[in-house]
BAFI-3210 file (N, C-alpha, C; in Angstrom, 3 decimals, decimal comma, padded with zeros to 6 digits):
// residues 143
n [1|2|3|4|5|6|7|8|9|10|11|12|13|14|15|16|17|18|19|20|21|22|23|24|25|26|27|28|29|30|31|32|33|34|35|36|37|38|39|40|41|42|43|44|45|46|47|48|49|50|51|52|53|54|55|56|57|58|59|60|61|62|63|64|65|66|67|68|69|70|71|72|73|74|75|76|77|78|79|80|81|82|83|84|85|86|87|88|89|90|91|92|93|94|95|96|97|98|99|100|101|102|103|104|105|106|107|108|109|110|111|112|113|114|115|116|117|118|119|120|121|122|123|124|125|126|127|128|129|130|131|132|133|134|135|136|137|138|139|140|141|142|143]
n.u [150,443|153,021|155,385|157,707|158,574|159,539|160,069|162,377|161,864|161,764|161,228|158,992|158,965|159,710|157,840|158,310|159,389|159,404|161,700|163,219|162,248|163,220|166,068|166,269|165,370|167,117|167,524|165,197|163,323|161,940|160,802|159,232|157,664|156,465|154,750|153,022|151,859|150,478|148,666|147,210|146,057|144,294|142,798|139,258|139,486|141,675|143,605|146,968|148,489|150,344|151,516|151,847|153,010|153,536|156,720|157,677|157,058|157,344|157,257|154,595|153,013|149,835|147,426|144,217|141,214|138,556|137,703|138,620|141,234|143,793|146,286|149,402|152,471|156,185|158,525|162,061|165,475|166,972|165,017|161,447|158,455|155,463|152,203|149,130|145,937|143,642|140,160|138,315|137,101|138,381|141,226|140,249|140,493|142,949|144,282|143,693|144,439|146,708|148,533|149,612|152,245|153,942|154,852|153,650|151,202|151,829|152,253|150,367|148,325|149,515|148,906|147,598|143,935|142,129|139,115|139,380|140,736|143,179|146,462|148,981|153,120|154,736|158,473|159,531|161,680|162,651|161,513|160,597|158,705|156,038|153,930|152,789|151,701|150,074|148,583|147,175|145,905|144,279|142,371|142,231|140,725|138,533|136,924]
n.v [046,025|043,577|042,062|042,092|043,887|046,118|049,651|052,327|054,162|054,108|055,154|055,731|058,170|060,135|061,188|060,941|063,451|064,843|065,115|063,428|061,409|061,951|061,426|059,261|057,520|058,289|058,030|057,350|058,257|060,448|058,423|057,502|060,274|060,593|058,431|059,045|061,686|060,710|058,825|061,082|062,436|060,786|059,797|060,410|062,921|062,234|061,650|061,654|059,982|059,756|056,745|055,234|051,855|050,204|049,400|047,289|047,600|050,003|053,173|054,203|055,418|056,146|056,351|057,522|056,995|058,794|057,432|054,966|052,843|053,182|052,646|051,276|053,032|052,343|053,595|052,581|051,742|053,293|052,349|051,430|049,483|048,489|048,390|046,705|045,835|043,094|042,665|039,703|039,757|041,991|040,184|038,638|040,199|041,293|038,205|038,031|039,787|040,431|042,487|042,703|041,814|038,572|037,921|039,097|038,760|035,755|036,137|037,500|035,448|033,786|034,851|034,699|034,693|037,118|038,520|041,141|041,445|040,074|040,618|042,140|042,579|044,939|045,219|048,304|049,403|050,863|052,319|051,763|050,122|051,384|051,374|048,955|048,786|051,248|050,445|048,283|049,779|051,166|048,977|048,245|050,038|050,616|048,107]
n.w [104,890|103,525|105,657|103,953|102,556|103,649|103,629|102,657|104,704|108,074|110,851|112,717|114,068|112,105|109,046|105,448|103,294|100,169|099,406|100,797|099,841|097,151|097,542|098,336|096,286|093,960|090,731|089,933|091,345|089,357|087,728|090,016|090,434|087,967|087,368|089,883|089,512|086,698|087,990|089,305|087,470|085,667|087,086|089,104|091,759|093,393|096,343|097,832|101,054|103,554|105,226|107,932|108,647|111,174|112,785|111,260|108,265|107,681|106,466|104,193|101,147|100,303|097,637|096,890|095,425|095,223|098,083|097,476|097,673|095,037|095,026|096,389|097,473|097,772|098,990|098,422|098,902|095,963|094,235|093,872|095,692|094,300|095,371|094,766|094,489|093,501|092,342|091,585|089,563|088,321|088,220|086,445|084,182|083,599|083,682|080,961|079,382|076,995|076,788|079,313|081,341|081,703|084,139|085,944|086,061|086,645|089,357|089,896|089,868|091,513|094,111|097,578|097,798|099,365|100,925|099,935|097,551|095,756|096,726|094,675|094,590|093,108|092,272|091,026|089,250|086,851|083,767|081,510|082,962|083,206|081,530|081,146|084,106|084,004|083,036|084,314|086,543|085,642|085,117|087,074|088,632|086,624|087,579]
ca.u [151,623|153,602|156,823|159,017|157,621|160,172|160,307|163,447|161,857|161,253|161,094|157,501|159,064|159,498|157,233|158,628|159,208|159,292|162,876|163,895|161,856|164,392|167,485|166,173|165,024|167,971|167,201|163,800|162,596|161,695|159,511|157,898|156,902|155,537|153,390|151,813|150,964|149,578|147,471|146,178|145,392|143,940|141,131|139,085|140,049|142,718|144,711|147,688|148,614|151,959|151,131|153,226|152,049|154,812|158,429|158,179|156,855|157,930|155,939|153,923|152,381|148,848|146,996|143,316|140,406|136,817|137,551|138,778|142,731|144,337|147,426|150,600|153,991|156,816|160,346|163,620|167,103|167,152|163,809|160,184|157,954|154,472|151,320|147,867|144,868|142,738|138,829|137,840|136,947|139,369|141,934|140,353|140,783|144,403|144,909|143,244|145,028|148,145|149,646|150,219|153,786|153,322|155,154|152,334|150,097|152,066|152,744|148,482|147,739|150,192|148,703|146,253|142,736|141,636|137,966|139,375|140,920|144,235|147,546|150,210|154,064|155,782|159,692|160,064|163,176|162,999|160,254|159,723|157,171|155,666|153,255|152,170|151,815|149,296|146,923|146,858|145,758|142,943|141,609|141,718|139,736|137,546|136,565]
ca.v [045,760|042,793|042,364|041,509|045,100|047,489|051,093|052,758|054,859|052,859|055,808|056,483|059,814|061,277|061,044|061,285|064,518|065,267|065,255|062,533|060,453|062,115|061,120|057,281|056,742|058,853|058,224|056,622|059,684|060,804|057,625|058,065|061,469|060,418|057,674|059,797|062,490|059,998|058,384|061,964|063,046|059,737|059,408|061,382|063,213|061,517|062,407|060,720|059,876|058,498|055,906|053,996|050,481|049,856|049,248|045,937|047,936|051,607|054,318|053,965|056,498|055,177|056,876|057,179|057,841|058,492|056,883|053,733|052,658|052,430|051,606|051,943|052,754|052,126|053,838|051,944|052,777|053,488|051,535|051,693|048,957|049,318|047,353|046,702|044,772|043,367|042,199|038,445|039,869|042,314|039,879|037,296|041,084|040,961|037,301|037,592|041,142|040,088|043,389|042,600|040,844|037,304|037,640|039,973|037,262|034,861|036,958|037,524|033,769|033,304|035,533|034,491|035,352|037,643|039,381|042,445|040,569|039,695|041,491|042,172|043,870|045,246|046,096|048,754|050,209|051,330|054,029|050,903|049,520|052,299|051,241|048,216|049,982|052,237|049,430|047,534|050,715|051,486|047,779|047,875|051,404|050,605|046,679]
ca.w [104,081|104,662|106,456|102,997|102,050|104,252|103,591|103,221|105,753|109,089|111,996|112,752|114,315|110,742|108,052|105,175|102,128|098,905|099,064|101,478|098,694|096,177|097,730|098,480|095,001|093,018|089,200|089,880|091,555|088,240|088,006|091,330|089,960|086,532|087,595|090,693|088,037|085,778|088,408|089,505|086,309|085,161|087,990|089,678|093,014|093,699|097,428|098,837|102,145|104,105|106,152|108,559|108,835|111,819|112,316|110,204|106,948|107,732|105,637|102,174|100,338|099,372|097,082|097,143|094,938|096,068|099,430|097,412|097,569|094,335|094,744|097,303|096,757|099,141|098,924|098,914|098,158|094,159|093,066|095,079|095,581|094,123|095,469|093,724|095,119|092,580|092,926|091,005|088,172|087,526|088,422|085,186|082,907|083,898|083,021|079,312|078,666|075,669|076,955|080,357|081,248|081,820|085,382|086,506|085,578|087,471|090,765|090,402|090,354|093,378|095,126|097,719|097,568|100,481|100,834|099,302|096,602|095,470|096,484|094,093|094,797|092,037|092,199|089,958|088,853|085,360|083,669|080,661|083,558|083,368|081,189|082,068|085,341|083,786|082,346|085,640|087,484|084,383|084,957|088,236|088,740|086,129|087,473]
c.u [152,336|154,975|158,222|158,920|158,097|160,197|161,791|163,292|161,255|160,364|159,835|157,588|159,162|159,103|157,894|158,723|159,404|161,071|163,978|163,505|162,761|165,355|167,583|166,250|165,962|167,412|165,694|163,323|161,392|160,163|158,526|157,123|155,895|154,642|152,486|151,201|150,371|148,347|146,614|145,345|144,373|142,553|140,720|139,064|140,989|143,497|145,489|147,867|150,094|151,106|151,548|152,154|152,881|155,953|158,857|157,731|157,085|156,741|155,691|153,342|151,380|147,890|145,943|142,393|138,673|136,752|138,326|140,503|142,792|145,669|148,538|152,061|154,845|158,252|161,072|164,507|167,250|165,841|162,203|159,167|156,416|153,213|149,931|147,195|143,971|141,379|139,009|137,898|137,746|140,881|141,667|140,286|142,018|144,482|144,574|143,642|146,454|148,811|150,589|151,302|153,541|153,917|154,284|151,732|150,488|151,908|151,278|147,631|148,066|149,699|147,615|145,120|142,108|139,963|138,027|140,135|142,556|145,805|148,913|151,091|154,977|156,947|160,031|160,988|163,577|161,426|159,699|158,663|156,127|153,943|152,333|151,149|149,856|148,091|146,714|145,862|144,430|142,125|141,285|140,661|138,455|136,395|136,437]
c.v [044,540|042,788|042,404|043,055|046,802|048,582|051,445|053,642|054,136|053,867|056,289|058,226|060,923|061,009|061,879|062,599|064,192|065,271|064,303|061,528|060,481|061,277|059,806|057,181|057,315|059,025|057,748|057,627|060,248|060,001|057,622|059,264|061,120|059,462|058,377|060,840|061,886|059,537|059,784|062,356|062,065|059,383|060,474|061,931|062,398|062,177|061,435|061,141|059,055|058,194|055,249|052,959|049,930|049,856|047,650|046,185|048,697|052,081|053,561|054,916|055,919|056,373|056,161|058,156|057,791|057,767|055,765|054,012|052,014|051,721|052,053|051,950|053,089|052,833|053,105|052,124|052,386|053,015|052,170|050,151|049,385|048,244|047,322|045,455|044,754|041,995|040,858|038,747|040,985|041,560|038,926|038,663|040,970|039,626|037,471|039,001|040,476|041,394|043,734|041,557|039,656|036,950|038,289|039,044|036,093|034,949|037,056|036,346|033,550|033,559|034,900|035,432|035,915|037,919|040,488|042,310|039,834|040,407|041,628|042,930|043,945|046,109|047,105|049,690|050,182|051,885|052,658|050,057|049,945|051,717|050,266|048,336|050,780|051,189|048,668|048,543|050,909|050,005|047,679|049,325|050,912|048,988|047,011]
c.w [104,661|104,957|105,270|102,227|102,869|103,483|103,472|104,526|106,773|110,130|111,729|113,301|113,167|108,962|106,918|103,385|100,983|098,485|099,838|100,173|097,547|096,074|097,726|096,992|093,842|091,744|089,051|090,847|090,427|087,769|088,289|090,689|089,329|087,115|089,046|090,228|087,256|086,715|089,367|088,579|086,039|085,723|088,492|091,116|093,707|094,824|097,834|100,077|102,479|104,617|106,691|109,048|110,117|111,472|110,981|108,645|106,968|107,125|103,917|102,369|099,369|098,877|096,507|096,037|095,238|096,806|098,956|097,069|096,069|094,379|095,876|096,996|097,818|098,599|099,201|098,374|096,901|093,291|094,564|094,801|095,082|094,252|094,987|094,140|094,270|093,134|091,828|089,758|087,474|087,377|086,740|084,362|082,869|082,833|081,360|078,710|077,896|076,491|078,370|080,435|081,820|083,420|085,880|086,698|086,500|088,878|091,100|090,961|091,140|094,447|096,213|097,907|099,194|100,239|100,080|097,980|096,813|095,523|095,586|094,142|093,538|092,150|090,929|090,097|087,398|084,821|082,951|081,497|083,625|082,872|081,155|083,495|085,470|083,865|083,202|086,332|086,385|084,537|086,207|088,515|088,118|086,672|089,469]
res [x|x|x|x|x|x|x|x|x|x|x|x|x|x|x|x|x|x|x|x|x|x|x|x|x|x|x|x|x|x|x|x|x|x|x|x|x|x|x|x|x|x|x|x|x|x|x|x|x|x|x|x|x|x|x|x|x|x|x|x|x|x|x|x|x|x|x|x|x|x|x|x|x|x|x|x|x|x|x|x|x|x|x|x|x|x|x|x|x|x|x|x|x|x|x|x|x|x|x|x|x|x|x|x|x|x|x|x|x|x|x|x|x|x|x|x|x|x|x|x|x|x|x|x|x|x|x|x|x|x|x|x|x|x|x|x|x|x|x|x|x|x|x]
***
């Protein structure tokens, strides 16, 4: 994770609940929920994990399917960050999708190109991302 990418939760001494996650994310709780139910349902075997990356990213909660990372999501006070690594060629389904938001698209091209592909962080704080959200996570699984 990188350093612009804090946690509301920092202390590696306490990993954090189901209800510390509540209180950070208030009305976007709700959020958090719905899209980690969608992406269980959606793939198959799907388990999450906290994970503290250090004191300079705190904890994420990455969620994994058949060994492979789809996607990570970070707590912070009222919204959560949400990150997504995409391969070459799902990165050129992205650009030629009409239904993806054209800052996605931008934030993808910016990105640089690693071995494991392309990292993208999405601030979300509102459910209407939701969907977007979804069809990133369906392109990237499937690609």
């Amino acid at each position: 994770m990188n350093v612009s990418c804090l946690s509301f939760f920092d202390s590696k001494a306490v990993m954090p609940d189901n209800d510390m996650v509540s209180n950070a994310l208030g009305d976007m709780a709700l959020v958090w929920d719905e899209l980690r139910a969608h992406v269980e349902g959606a793939f198959p075997n799907v388990t999450g994990e906290w994970k503290h990356y250090g004191k300079a990213a705190g904890w994420t909660f990455k969620l994994i399917s058949k060994k492979r990372n789809l996607l990570f999501l970070v707590p912070m006070a009222g919204c959560f960050r949400l990150r997504l690594v995409f391969g070459e060629k799902a990165t050129a389904i992205v650009e030629a999708d009409v239904a993806i938001p054209d800052e996605i698209k931008e934030a993808l091209r910016a990105a640089t190109p690693y071995t494991e592909g392309r990292n993208i962080d999405i601030d979300v704080n509102s459910r209407e991302q939701l969907e977007a959200i979804m069809r990133l996570l369906k392109i990237k699984y499937e690609n």
